[in-house]
C-alpha positions as CSV (number, residue, x, y, z in Angstrom):
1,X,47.8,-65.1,43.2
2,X,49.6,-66.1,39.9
3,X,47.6,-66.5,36.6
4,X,48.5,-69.2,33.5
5,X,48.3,-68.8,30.5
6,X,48.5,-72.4,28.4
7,X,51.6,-74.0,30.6
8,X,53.3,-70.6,31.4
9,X,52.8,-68.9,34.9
10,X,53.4,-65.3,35.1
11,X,52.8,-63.2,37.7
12,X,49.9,-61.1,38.1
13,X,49.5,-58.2,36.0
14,X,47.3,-55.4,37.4
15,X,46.5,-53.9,33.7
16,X,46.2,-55.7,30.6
17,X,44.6,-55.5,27.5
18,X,41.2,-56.7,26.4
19,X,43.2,-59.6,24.2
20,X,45.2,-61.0,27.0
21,X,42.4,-60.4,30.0
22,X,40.2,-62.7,27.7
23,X,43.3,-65.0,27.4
24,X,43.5,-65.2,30.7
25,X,40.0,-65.7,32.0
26,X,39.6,-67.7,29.2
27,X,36.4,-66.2,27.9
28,X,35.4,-64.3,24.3
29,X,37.1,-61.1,23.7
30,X,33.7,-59.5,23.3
31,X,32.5,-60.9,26.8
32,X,35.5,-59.9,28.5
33,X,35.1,-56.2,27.3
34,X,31.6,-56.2,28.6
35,X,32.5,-57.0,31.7
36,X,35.4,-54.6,32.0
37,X,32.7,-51.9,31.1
38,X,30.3,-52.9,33.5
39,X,32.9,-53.1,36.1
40,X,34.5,-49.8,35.5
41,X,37.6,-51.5,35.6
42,X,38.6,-49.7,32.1
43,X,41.7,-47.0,31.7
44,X,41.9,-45.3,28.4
45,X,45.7,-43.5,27.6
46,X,45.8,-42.2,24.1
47,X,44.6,-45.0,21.9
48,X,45.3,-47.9,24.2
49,X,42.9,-49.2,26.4
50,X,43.6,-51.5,29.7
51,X,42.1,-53.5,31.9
52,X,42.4,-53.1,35.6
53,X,42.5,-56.4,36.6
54,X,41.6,-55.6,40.5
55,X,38.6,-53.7,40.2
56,X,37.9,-56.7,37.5
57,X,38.3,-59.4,39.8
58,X,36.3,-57.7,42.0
59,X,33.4,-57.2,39.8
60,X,33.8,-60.9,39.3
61,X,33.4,-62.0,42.7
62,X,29.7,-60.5,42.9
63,X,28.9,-63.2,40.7
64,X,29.9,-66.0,42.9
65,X,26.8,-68.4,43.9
66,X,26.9,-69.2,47.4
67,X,26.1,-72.7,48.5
């Protein structure tokens, strides 16, 4: 699975930081940290934090209404 951001398509990054993941999904910074909380899907080295965009997508996918 390949993710876009505006016209580019790069391929998929499994951690990323809570400016691009909200970039990406396009959603609010702030909304896209929540999640990543609530999902556990966070990885703190030093002063950076990332995003673990698998257990994030997964997370995600608990959302999904079924028809």
């Amino acid at each position: 699975m390949q993710r876009t951001t505006n016209t580019t398509v790069v391929a998929k990054k499994r951690l990323v930081r809570y400016n691009e993941g909200a970039q990406m999904y396009s959603i609010g910074r702030n909304k896209f940290q929540q999640l990543a909380k609530d999902a556990h899907a966070i990885l703190k080295i030093g002063r950076i934090v990332l995003v673990d965009l698998d257990i994030f997508d997964k997370y995600l996918e608990t959302f999904r209404v079924e028809r």
